[in-house]
N, C-alpha and C positions, 0 to 999 in steps of 0.2 A: 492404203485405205481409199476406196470409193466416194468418188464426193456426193456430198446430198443434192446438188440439183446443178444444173446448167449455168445458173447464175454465179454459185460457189465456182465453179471451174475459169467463166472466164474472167473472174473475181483472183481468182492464181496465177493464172497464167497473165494477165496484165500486172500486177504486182511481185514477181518472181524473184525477183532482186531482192527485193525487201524478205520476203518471206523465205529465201534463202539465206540471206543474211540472219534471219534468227532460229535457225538451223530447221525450216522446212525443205522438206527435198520434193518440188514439184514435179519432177518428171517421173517419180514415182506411182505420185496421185496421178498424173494424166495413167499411167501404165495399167494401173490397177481397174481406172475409170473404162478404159480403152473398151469398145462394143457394147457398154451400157447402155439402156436408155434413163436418161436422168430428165426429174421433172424439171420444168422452168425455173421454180423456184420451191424454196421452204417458209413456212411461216415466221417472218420476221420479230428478232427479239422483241423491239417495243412491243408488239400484237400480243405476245405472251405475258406481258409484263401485265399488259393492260387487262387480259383475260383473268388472272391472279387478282389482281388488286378489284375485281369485278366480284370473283367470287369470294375472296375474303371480306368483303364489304359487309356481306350477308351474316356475319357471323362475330360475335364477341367473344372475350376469353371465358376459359371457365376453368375454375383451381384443381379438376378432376382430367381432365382430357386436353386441355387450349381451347377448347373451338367450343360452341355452344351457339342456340340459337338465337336470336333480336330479345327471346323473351326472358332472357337474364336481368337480373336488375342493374340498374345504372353504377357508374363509379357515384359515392359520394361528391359534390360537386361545389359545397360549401363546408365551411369550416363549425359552423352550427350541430351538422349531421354526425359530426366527431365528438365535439367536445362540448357542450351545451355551456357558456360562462353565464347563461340566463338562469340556471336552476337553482333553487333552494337545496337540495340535496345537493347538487356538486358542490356549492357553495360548503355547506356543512363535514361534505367528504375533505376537499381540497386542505381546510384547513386544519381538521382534526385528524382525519384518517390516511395519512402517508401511505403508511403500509396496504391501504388495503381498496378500495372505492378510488379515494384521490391519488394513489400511488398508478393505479390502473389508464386514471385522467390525464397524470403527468405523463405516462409512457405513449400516448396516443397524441398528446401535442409534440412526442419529442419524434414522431415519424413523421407529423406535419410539416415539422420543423427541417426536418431533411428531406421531406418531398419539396421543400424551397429552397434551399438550400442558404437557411438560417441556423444561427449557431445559438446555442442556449446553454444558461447557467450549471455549475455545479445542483440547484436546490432544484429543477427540472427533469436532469439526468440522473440522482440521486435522491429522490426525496425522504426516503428514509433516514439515509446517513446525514440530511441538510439538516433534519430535524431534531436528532439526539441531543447534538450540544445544545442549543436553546432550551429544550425538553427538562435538561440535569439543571442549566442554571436556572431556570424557572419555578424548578422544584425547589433547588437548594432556598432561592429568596423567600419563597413560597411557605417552607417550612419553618423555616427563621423569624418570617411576620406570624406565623399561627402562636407560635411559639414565646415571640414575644408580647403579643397580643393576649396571651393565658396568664403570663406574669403581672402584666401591666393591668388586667382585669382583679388578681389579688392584691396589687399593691396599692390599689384604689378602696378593694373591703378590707384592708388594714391587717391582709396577711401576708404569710413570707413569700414574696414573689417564685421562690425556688426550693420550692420542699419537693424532698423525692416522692411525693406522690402526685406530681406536675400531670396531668392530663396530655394523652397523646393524641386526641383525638383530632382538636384546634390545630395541631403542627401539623397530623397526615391530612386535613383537608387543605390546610394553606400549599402545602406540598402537591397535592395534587392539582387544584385549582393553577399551582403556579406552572406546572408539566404544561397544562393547556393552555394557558399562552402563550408559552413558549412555542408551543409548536403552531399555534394557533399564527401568531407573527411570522414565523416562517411561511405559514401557508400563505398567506394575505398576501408576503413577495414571491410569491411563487405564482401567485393569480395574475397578479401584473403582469407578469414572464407571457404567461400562456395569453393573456388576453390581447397583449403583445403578437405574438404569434397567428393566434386566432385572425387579426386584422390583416396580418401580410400573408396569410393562406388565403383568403379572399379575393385581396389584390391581386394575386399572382395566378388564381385559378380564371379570374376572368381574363384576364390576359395571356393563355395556356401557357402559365411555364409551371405548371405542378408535374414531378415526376416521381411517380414515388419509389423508394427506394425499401429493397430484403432489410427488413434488422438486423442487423449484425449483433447478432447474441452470441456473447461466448460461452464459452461449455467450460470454463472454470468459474465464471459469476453464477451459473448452475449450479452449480455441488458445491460451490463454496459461499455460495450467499443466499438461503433461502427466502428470503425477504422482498428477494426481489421480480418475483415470482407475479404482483398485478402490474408493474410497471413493464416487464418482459410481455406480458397476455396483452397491455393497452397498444403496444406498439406491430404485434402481431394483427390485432382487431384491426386498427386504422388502416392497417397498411393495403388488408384485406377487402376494407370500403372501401381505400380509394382507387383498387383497381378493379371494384365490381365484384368480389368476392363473399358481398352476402356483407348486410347494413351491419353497425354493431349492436344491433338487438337482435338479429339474428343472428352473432355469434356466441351470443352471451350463455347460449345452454351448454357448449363444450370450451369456451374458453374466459367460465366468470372464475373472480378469484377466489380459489381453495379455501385462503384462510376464513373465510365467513365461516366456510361449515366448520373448522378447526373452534373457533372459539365457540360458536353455539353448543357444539357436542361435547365440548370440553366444561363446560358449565351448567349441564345438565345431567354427566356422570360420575355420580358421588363418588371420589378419590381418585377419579382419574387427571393425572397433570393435562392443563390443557396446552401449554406450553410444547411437551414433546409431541402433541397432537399437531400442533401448529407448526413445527417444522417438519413434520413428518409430508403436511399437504404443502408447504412451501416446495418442499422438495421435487415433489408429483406434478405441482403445477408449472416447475422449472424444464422437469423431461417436458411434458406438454408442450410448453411453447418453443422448446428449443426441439422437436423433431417438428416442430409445424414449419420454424423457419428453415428449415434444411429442407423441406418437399417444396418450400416457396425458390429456393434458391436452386433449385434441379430443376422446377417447371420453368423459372425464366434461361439457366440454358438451354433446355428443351425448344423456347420460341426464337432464341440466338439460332438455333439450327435448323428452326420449321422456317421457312419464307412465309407460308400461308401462313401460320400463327404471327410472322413480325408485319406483315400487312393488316391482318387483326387488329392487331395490336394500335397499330396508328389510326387508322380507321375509327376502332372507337375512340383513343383518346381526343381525336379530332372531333367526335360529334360533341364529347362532352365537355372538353377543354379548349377546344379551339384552336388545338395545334396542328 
């Protein structure tokens, strides 16, 4: 093989030993070289490095191609732009709606959560399943006080506290009223968690160590757990703010959650279950986020193998993080 310049040769031939030693055979290279004429030199590696990380500078990532231009929008940059602990609606989602608004909330603080690399609860990673048992026994006491409360209201107008034509009315609303605390109390320690969180994504972003990391969605909580389906989409959204992939208001037309429209449609078409409507979109919304994070987790090997995309990459994270 020919050397590439003048410099490379006498760069051999004074180190021969060595580079014989790691089984170069220089007298081959002078043989091959022999009536060339070779430039003085070739452009030195730093120069190249430097030229790379010049034109990567110009450019941020994009979830479509890698590379895009300055006028992409920023990563998310505070812990606010995720997960709002200031709203009246989150407020009302977090603690009533596991499944569905709050459930979407929880899965967004729980990617913040591992872009810090903070560890969080069962009722954060789960919010559904955190919430069933409080749910039953809130109901069960719930029912019990309505219940008792019907007797105790006849046995005061001086009749049978327990004639079989007891009112079920008082017991299904004590029972329902008591579901909602129940889950209601979950939620409230669930806020804590997050608002928790919310405070050390802050700290850690001004200080660049946020990295966010692929959700690791498996593909049996898919087909076996419809449910879980806004907590799966909250963690996809965040992950996607906070690498610049478009805020989570502008994700929210392909990846809000299914079951909203399940229950509206379900309660507006006379005899139709809404129920199997509902896990019908559980289900939809599970393929959804679980082929989102598998093109998430192909395009960051794709920038493991682009140079130009991993100088991107740092590049922006440094304008916006500091690292």
């Amino acid at each position: 093989m020919p050397y590439k310049s003048d410099a490379q040769r006498k760069y051999f031939n004074v180190n021969r030993k060595a580079l014989q030693a790691k089984g170069i055979d220089v007298d081959e290279w002078n043989g091959s070289s022999r009536g060339k004429k070779l430039p003085k030199k070739v452009q030195e590696p730093m120069s190249e490095i430097r030229s790379l990380a010049k034109k990567a500078a110009e450019y941020t990532r994009n979830p479509k191609n890698g590379i895009a231009s300055k006028k992409e929008k920023k990563p998310a940059q505070d812990a606010k732009s995720i997960v709002d602990m200031n709203s009246a609606g989150g407020f009302l989602a977090d603690t009533l709606a596991p499944g569905l608004w709050g459930g979407e909330r929880a899965g967004r603080t729980q990617a913040m959560a591992d872009a810090i690399g903070e560890k969080t609860t069962f009722n954060v990673r789960h919010p559904v399943t955190a919430s069933i048992l409080p749910s039953m026994l809130g109901a069960a006491v719930g029912g019990v006080a309505g219940y008792g409360a019907t007797a105790l209201s006849r046995q005061l107008a001086g009749e049978h506290p327990f004639r079989h034509d007891m009112p079920m009315l008082p017991t299904l609303a004590g029972a329902s009223l008591g579901s909602l605390a129940g889950s209601a109390i979950t939620g409230l320690a669930r806020r804590k968690e997050m608002g928790r969180i919310n405070h050390f994504f802050d700290e850690d972003a001004s200080e660049g160590k946020v990295k966010p990391k692929v959700p690791n969605l498996s593909l049996l909580s898919a087909l076996a757990l419809p449910g879980r389906g806004a907590h799966r989409s909250g963690q996809v959204e965040a992950y996607n703010a906070m690498k610049g992939n478009g805020s989570i208001e502008d994700q929210r037309g392909y990846m809000r959650d299914g079951l909203n429209t399940a229950i509206t449609a379900g309660s507006v078409v006379p005899g139709f279950p809404a129920g199997f409507l509902a896990l019908l979109q559980g289900y939809g919304q599970n393929a959804k986020t679980q082929l989102a994070a598998n093109r998430l987790k192909e395009q960051e090997e794709e920038e493991r193998s682009n140079p130009i995309q991993q100088v991107a990459k740092a590049a922006a994270l440094k304008v916006v993080y500091g690292t």
